[in-house]
LUMVO-989245 format. One line per field, with one value per residue: x, y, z of N, C-alpha, C in turn. Coordinates in Angstrom, 1 decimal. Example, Ala and Ser with C-alpha at 12.3 -4.5 7.8 and 13.67 -1.06 7.14 Angstrom:
# residues 2
nxx = 13.2;12.8
nyy = -5.7;-2.2
nzz = 7.8;7.1
caxx = 12.3;13.7
cayy = -4.5;-1.1
cazz = 7.8;7.1
cxx = 13.2;12.9
cyy = -3.3;0.0
czz = 7.8;7.9
END
This chain:
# residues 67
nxx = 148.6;147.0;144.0;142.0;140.1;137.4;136.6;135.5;132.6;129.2;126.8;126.2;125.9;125.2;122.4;122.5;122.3;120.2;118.2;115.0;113.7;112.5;112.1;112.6;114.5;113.9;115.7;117.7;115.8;114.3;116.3;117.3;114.8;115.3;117.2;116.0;114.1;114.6;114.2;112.1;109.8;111.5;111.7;109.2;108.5;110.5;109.3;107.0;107.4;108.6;107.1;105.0;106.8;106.6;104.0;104.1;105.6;105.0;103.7;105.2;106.1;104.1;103.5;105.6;105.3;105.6;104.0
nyy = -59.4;-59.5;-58.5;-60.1;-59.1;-58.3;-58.6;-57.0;-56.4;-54.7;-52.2;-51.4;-52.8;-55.2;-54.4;-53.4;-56.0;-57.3;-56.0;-55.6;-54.8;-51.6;-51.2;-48.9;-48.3;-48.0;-47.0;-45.5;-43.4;-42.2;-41.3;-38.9;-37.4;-36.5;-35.0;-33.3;-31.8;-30.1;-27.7;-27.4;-25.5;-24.5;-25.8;-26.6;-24.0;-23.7;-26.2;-25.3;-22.5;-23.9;-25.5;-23.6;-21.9;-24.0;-24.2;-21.3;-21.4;-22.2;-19.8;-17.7;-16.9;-16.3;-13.7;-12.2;-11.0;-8.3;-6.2
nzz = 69.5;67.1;65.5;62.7;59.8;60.5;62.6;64.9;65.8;65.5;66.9;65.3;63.0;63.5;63.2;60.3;59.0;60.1;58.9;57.5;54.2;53.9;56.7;59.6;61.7;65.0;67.2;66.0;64.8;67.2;68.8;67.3;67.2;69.6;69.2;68.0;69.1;71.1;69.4;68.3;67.6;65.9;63.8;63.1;61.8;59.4;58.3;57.7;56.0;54.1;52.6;52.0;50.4;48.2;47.4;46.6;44.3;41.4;40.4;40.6;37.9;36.7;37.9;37.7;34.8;33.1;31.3
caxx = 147.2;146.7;142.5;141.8;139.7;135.9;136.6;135.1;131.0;129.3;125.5;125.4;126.5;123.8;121.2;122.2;122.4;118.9;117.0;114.4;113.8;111.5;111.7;112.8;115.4;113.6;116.8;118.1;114.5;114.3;117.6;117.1;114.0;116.0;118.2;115.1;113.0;114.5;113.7;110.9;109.8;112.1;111.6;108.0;108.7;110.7;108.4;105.8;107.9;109.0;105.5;104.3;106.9;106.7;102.6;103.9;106.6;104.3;102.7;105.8;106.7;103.0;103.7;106.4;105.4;105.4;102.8
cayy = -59.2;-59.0;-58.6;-60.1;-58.0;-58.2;-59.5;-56.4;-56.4;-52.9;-52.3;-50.8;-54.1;-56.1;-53.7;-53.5;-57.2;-57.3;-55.0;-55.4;-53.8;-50.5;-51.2;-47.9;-48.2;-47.0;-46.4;-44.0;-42.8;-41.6;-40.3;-38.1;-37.1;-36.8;-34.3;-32.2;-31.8;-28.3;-26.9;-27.9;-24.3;-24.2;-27.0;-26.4;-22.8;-24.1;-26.7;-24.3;-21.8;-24.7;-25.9;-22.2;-21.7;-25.5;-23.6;-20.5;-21.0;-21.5;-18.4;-16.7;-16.1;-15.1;-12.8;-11.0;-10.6;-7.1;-5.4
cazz = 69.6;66.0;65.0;62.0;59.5;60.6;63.9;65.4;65.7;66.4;67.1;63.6;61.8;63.4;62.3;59.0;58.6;60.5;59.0;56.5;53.5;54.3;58.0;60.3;63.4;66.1;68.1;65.0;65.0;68.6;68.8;66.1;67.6;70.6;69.3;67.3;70.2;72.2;68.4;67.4;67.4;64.2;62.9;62.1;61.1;58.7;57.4;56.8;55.0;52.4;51.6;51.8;49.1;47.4;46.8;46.0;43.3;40.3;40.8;40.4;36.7;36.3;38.7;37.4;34.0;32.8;30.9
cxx = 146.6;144.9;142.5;140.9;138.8;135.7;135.6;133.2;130.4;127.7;124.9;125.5;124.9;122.8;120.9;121.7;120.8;117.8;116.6;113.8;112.3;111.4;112.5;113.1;114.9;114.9;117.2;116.6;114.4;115.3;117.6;116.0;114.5;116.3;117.1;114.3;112.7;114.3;112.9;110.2;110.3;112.2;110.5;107.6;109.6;109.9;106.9;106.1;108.4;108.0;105.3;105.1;106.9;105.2;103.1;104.9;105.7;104.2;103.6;105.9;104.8;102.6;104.2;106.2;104.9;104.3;103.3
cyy = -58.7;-59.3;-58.8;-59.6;-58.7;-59.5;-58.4;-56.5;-55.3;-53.3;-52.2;-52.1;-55.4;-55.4;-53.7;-54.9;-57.3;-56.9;-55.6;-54.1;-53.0;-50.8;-49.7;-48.3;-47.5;-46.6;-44.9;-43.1;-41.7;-40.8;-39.3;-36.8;-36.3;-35.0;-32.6;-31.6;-30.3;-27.2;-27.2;-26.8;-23.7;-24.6;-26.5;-25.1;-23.0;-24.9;-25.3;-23.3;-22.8;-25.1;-24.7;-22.0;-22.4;-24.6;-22.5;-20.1;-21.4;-20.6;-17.6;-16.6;-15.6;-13.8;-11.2;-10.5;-9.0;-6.7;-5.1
czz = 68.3;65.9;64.0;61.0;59.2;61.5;65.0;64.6;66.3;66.2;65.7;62.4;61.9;63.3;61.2;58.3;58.7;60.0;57.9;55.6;54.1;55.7;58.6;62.0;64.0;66.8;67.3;65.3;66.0;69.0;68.0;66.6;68.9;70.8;68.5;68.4;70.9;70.8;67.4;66.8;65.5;63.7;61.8;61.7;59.7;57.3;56.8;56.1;53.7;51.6;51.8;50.0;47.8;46.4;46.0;45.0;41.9;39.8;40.4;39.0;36.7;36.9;38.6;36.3;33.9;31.3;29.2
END
């Protein structure tokens, strides 16, 4: 019962084949989503500490300079 190589066909194969360029697998999508969902809480505690600091790194050497 030998398989010869790229006898096997997986969900992920006809996606890739399928997809177009810039399009977005809703299945990966949702699942993902799926898995963010019971911490969302820390998600967007997160996001708003990276853009808080994305704003506030500029700012810093003028910050520290000394006198």
């Amino acid at each position: 019962m030998g398989n010869t190589k790229g006898s096997f066909r997986t969900q992920q194969d006809d996606t890739l084949r399928n997809k177009k360029k810039g399009s977005v697998d809703r299945y990966i999508v949702s699942r993902l989503l799926s898995y963010v969902k019971p911490l969302k809480g820390l998600v967007a505690t997160a996001v708003a500490i990276t853009i808080a600091g994305s704003f506030l790194g500029p700012l810093r050497p003028g910050s520290l300079k000394l006198q």
